[in-house]
N, C-alpha and C positions, 0 to 999 in steps of 0.2 A: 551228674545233675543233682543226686540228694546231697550234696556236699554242697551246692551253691543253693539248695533251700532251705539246709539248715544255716548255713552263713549269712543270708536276707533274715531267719529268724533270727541273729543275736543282734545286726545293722537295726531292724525294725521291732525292736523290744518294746515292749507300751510306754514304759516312761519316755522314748523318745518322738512319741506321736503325740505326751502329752507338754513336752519341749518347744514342738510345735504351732503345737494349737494356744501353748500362752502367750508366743513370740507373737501370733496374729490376733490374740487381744490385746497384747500390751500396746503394739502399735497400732491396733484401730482405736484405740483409747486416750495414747501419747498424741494422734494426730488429731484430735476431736471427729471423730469419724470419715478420715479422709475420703469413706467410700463415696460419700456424696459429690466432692469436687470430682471425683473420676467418671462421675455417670453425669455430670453437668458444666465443668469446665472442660474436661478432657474429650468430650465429644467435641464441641469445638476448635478442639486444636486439633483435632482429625479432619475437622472438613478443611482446615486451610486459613482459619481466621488469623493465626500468628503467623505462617510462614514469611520468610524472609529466604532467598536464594544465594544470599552475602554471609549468611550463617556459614560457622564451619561444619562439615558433614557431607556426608557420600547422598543420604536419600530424603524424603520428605518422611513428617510424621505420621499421614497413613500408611508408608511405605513402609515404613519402620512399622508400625502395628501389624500390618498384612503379613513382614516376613517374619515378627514374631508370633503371632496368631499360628502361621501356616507348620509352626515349629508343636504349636500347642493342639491346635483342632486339629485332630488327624483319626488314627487310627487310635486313639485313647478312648476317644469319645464313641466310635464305633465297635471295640473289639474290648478295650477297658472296663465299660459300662457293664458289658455284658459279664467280663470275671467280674466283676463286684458284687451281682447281683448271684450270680452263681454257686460263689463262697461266700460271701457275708449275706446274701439273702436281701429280700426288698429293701431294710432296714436301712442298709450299707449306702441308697440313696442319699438319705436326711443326711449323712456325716457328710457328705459330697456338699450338700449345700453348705453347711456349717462352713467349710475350709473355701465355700468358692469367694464366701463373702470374705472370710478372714483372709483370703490370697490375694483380694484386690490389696489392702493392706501391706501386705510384707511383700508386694509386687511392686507397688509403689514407693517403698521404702528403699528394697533392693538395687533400684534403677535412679532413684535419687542417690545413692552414696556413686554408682556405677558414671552418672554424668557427672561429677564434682571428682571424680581421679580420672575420668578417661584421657588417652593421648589422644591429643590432634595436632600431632609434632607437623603429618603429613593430613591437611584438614579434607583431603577427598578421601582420605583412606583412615578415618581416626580407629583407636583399638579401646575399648573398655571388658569390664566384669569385674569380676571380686578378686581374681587375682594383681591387678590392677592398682584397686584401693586394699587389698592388703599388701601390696607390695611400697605401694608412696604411701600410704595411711601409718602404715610401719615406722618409714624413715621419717613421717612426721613428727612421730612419739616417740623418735630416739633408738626404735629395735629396728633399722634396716636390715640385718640377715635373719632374724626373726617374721617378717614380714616377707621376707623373697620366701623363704622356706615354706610358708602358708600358702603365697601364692601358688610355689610348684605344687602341694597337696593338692589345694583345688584343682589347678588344670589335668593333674594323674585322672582324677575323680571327673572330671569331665569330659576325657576323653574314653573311659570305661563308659558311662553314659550317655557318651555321643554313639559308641560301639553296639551297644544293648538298646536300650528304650531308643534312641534317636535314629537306626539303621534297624539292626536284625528282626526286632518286634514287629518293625514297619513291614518290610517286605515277606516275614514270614507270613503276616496275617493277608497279604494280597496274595504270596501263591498258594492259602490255603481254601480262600473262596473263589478264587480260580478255577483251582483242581478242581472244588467242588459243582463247578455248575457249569464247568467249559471241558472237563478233564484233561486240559494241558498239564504237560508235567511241569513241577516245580521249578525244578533247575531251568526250565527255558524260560517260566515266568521271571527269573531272577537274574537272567541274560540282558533279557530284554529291557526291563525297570532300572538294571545298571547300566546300561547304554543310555538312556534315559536322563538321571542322572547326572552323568558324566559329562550329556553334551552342554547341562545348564550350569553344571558349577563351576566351569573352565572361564564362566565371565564374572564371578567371583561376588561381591554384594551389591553392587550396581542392576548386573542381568539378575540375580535373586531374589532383590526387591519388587523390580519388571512385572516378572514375573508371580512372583505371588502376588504381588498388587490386584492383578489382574483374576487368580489362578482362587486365590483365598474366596473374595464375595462371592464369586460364581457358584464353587464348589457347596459351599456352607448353603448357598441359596436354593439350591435344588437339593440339598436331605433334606434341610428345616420344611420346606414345602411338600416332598413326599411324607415327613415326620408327621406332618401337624393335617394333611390326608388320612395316617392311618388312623390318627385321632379322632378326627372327626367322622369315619368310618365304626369306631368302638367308644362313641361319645359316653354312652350311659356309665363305661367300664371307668370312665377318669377319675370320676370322685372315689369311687373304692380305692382304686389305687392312688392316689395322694395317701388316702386313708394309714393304706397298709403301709405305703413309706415311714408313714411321720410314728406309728404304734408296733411295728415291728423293728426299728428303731431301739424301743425302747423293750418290748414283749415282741420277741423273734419268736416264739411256738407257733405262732401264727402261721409262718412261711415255710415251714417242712413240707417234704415231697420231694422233689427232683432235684432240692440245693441244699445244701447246709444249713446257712443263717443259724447258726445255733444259738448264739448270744448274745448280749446288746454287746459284751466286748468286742466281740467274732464281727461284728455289723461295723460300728465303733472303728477297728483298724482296717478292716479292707475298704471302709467308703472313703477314709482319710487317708489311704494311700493310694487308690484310683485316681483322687481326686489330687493330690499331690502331683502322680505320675503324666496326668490330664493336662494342668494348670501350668505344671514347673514352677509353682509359688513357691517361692525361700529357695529354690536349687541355684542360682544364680545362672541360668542357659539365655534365659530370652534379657537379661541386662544389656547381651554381646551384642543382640540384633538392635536394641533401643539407642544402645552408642554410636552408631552410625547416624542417626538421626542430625537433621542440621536444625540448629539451635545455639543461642547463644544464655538458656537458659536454664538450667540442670533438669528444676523440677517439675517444668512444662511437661519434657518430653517422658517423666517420670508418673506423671499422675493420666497421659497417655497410658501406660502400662498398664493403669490399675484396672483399665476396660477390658483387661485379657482375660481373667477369672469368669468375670461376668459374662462374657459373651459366650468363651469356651465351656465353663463346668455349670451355672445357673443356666442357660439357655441351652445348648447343645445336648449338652450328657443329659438334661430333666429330658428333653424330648425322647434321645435314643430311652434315655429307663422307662419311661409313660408307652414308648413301643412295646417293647418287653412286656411288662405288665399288663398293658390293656389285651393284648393278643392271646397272652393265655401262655406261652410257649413256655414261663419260667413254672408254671404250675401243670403243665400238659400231663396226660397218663403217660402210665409207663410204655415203651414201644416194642418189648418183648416178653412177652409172658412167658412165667415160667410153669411149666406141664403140673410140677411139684415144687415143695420147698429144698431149696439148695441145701444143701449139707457141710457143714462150716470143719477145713479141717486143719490140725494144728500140724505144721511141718516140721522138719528139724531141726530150723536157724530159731523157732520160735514164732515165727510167722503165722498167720493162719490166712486162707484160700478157699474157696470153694470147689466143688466137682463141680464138672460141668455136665453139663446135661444134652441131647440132640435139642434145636431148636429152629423153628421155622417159620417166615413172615406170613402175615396178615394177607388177606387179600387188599392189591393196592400198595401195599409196602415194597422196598425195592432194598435188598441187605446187597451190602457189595463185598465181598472178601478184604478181611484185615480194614472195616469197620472199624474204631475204637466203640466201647459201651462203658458203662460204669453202673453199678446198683447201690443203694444205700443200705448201711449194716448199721444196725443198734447193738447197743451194749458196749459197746470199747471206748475205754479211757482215753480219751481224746481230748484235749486242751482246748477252753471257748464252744465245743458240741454238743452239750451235753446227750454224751454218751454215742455220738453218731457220726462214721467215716463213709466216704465212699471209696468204691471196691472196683476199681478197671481191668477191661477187658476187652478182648479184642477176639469179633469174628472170624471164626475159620471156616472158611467153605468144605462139606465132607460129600462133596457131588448131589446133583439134581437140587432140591430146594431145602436140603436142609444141612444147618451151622453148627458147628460146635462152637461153645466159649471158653476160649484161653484165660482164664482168670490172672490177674496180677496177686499178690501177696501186700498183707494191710499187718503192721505190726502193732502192736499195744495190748494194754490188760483188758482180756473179753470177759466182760460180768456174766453174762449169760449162759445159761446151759450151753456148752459149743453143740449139741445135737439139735438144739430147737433153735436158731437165732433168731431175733425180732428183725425184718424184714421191714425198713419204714413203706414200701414198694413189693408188693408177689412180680415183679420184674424187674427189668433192664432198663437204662434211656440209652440212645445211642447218643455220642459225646458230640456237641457242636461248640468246641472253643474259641475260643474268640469271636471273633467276627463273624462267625459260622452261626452263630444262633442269633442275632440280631437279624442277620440275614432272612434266615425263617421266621421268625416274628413278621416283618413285611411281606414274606412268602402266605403264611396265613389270613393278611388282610388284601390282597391281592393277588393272586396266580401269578409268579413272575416278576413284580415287582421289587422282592429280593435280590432276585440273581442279577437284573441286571441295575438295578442302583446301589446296592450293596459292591455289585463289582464296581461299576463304575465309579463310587465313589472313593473307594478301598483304593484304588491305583491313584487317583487324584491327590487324595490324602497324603497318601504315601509318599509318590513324587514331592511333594509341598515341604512335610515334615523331613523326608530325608537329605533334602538340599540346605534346610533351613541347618540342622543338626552337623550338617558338613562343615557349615561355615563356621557356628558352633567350635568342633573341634579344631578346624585352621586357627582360630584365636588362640587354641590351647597351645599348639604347635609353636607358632608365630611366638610365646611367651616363652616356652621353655628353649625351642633349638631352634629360632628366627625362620624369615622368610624361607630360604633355600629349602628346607623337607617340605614345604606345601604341598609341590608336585606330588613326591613318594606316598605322602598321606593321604591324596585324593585317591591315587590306584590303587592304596590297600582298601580305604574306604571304599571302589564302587565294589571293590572283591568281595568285601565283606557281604555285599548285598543280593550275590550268588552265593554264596555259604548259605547266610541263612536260610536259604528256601531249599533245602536239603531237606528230604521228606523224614530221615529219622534224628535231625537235630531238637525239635520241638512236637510234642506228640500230646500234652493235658493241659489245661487251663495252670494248673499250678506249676507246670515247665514252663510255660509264656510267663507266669507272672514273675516268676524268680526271673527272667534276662529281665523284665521291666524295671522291678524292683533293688535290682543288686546297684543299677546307675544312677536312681535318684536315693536311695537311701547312702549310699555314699557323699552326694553333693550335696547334701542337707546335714551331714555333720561336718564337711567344711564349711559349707559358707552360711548355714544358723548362726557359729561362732563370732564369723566377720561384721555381720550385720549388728550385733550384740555390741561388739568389741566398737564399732563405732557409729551407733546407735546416738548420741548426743550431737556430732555432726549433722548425721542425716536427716534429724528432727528440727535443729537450726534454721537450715537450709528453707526443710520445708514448710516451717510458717513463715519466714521470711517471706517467703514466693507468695504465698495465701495470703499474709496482710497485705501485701504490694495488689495484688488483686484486687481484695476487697474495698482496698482505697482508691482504687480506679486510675491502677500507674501504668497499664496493660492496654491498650486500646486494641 
C-alpha cells in the first residue's frame, strides 16, 4: 500500500492539478460560459422537450443523466467529502466548488467530442468515449495507429478506474458502515452487493438505465432531505461554516485539531481531487453513459452532461460538508485521553513511535478491540502541514476495561525535542474513514439517524455507481478484445466486489484514497490530452448547436 501512495503522489503532482484547473477555464471561457446553457437549456432536454424515439440510441436523455449521475453521486459525495475534509481540512471544500463549476465545462466539452466519434454502427447498442474519438479523431488527422494506441491507454486507464474508484471504494465503504452499526462481517456484506450487482448488469444498458432512472432521484432525494434536516437542526452553525470554508481555504490555522488542513496547498489538492474523483470531470467515464443517449444531435445531449458537476459536487458534496461542519464531528475533542504525555521514540529503520500507555474509556464510551485511533504530532517535516502528521493506532484489549495502544510508526525529520513533543491533541480520536464519519455527524444531530440512512444510503449508492462503472469498463473491453470477454469481465468484476470488503485490504482514510485516486488520476492524463488535441472540433460543434438555438431552429 505505501508503494501505490507514493505512486498517486508522482500521478497527482501540483502542476497536474494546475493542468486541470486551466483546461476548465480555458473551456469555460472558449465556450462563453457554457455553464449557463447546462443549468437552462440542458434542463429541458432532461425533462423531454427534444426527445425524438426515431433518434439513434439505446436510452432517453434523463436516462442517460440518471445512469451517469448514478456513476458520479454515490459514495464520493458520502465517504469523499468526508477524506477531503479530514486531510485537506474545511478549506478543501471552496476548491470542490472551484472544479464543480469548472467540471460542468470540460463535462460538457468531453461529451461533445464523445457524440461527434461515437459508433452507432448498431443504433440500439451505439459505443462512445475518448477512446473512440482518439481512435477516428486520429485517422482523421492522418495518425490512425497513433490514435488506436491512445485509445488502448485510455481504456487500460479505465479499466484500473473502473477496478478502484468505480467497484472496490464503493463496496469497501458499504461493508465498512455496515460492520459498523449492523456488525455483519464484511466479506458477507460483499457477497451479497455482488449478487446484487450481478442480477442488474446481466441486462446490460437498457436495464441500467431502468434502473437508475428510477434508483438515482429516489436516492439523492431522501440524503438531500435528511441533509438539509440536519441543517436546519444546526441553523445558527451555517454561516460560520461557509465562513470557515471560504477562509480556511485560503488561511488553514484555522482548522487544526482532529485534521490536518495544514495549507491552502494541502486544502488546494485534496478538494480538487475529491472533487475530481466526485464529478469524473475530464476523466472521460460518464462520456460512455451519455453515448447511448438517442439523439440525433451531438451537443444536446452534451450540454445535458454539464448538469452532472452541478448537481453532484455544488449540491450534494456542499450539503454532506455543511453536515460535517455544522455538527461539530470534524472539530470534536479528543476521545481518549492521555493519563500523561506520550513519549516519542526514535526506532532503528529511523522511524519514530510512541509508548503506549494503559488506556481506558469514558463513561458512556464503548472501545471495541482493534479499534483503529490516530493522534496528531507537531514538529515533523511533512510536505503542505506545516509541521504536523498524524500518528495511527490501533486498540488492543489487555482484559476488563482497560486498552493498550499499538502505535504505527510516522517517518520524517522531528524538529522537536523527541522527549517533549508538541501534541496538537493531550489525546487520541478514534479513526472514522470514510463514510464512517459523515455517518456520525447525522449520529450527533439525531440518535440514529446515521446508522440507518448512512447505511441505507451507502448500499443504494453503491449498487448505482457499481453497475454504472460496470458498464464503464465493458466499453473498455468491448474496444480493446470485443464483445466475447464481456461475460469473463462481469465475473471478475462482481469478484472484485467481495475482495474489496476484505477487512484488512483498506484500513485509513489515506489507504481508501490511494485506490480512489490511482483510477482517476491515471484517466485524467489520458484523456486531458485528447480533449486538448481536439479541442477546435469540440468548440466548432458547440457554438454551432448554441447559435442554431439562439436563432430558434430547435423547437
Amino acid at each position: 500500500m505505501a508503494g501505490l501512495i507514493a505512486f498517486n503522489s508522482a500521478i497527482w503532482a501540483d502542476w497536474v492539478l494546475y493542468v486541470v484547473l486551466g483546461t476548465g477555464i480555458l473551456f469555460t471561457v472558449w465556450s462563453g460560459f457554457g455553464q449557463y446553457y447546462a443549468l437552462t437549456h440542458g434542463t429541458k432536454v432532461v425533462l423531454g422537450h427534444y426527445d425524438n424515439s426515431s433518434d439513434p440510441g439505446a436510452i432517453s436523455h434523463f436516462q442517460a443523466l440518471s445512469a451517469a449521475l448514478s456513476a458520479t453521486v454515490g459514495l464520493g459525495n458520502i465517504g469523499g467529502v468526508a477524506v477531503a475534509i479530514s486531510l485537506g481540512g474545511p478549506g478543501a471544500v471552496f476548491w470542490m466548488w472551484i472544479i464543480g463549476v469548472l467540471g460542468m465545462a470540460l463535462k460538457t466539452g468531453e461529451v461533445t467530442l464523445t457524440m461527434l466519434y461515437r459508433n452507432t454502427d448498431d443504433p440500439l447498442n451505439p459505443h462512445g468515449g475518448p477512446m473512440y474519438v482518439a481512435d477516428r479523431g486520429g485517422a482523421e488527422m492522418g495518425y490512425p495507429r497513433l490514435g488506436k494506441a491512445i485509445a488502448c491507454v485510455f481504456c487500460l486507464t479505465l479499466l484500473v478506474s473502473t477496478i478502484t474508484g468505480g467497484n472496490m471504494f464503493q463496496a469497501w465503504n458499504v461493508a465498512a458502515v455496515t460492520e459498523l452499526y449492523f456488525g455483519v462481517p464484511r466479506l458477507m456484506t460483499g457477497l451479497v452487493l455482488g449478487l446484487i450487482v450481478a442480477a442488474v448488469i446481466l441486462g446490460g444498458i437498457q436495464r441500467i438505465g431502468q434502473v437508475t432512472s428510477t434508483l438515482v432521484p429516489f436516492m439523492c432525494g431522501v440524503y438531500m432531505l435528511a441533509a438539509i434536516y440536519v441543517l436546519l437542526v444546526n441553523i445558527s452553525a451555517v454561516p460560520d461554516s461557509l465562513r470557515l470554508i471560504v477562509v480556511s481555504a485560503f488561511a488553514p490555522a484555522e482548522a487544526q485539531g482532529a485534521f490536518i488542513g495544514g495549507t491552502a496547498l494541502y486544502a488546494f489538492s485534496w478538494g480538487l481531487k475529491r472533487a475530481l474523483y466526485s464529478s469524473e470531470a475530464g476523466q472521460g467515464s460518464s462520456p460512455m453513459a451519455h453515448a447511448a443517449a438517442r439523439t440525433q444531435e451531438p451537443v444536446r445531449e452534451a450540454v445535458v452532461a454539464g448538469l452532472e458537476p452541478f448537481i453532484d459536487t455544488l449540491v450534494v458534496c456542499t450539503l454532506t460538508a455543511l453536515v460535517i461542519l455544522t455538527t461539530g464531528i470534524w472539530s470534536r475533542p479528543v476521545d481518549i485521553m492521555f493519563p500523561t504525555t506520550p513519549q516519542v521514540v526514535q526506532e532503528a529503520d529511523g522511524g519514530w513511535t510512541l509508548h503506549s500507555r494503559p488506556v481506558t474509556p469514558s463513561e458512556g464510551q464503548v472501545w471495541r478491540d482493534n479499534d483503529l485511533i490516530y493522534t496528531v504530532l507537531g514538529g515533523f517535516e511533512v510536505p503542505h502541514t506545516v509541521g504536523r502528521t498524524r500518528l495511527g493506532g490501533v486498540l488492543r484489549s489487555s482484559g476488563g476495561n482497560t486498552f493498550m495502544i499499538e502505535w504505527e510508526t510516522a517517518y520524517g525529520s522531528l524538529a522537536l525535542n523527541k522527549n517533549k513533543p508538541e501534541l496538537m491533541e493531550q489525546g487520541a480520536f478514534v479513526a472514522y474513514p470514510g463514510s464512517t464519519l459523515t455517518a456520525r455527524a447525522f449520529d450527533l444531530a439525531a440518535d440514529g439517524l446515521g446508522k440507518w440512512l448512512i447505511t441505507f444510503a451507502a448500499w443504494l449508492f453503491a449498487i448505482s455507481t457499481i453497475i454504472s462503472w460496470n458498464y464503464y469498463g465493458e466499453q473498455g473491453i468491448v474496444y480493446l478484445l470485443g464483445e466475447r470477454w464481456v461475460v469473463s469481465y462481469r465475473i471478475l468484476y462482481c469478484t472484485l466486489v467481495v475482495v474489496a470488503c476484505a477487512p484488512w485490504l483498506i484500513r485509513t482514510n489515506e489507504e481508501l484514497d490511494a485506490f480512489t485516486n490511482l483510477g482517476t488520476g491515471l484517466m485524467l492524463w489520458a484523456n486531458i490530452p485528447i480533449m486538448l488535441v481536439f479541442s477546435s472540433q469540440m468548440m466548432r460543434a458547440y457554438h454551432s448547436y448554441i447559435g442554431n438555438l439562439r436563432d430558434g431552429k430547435f423547437i
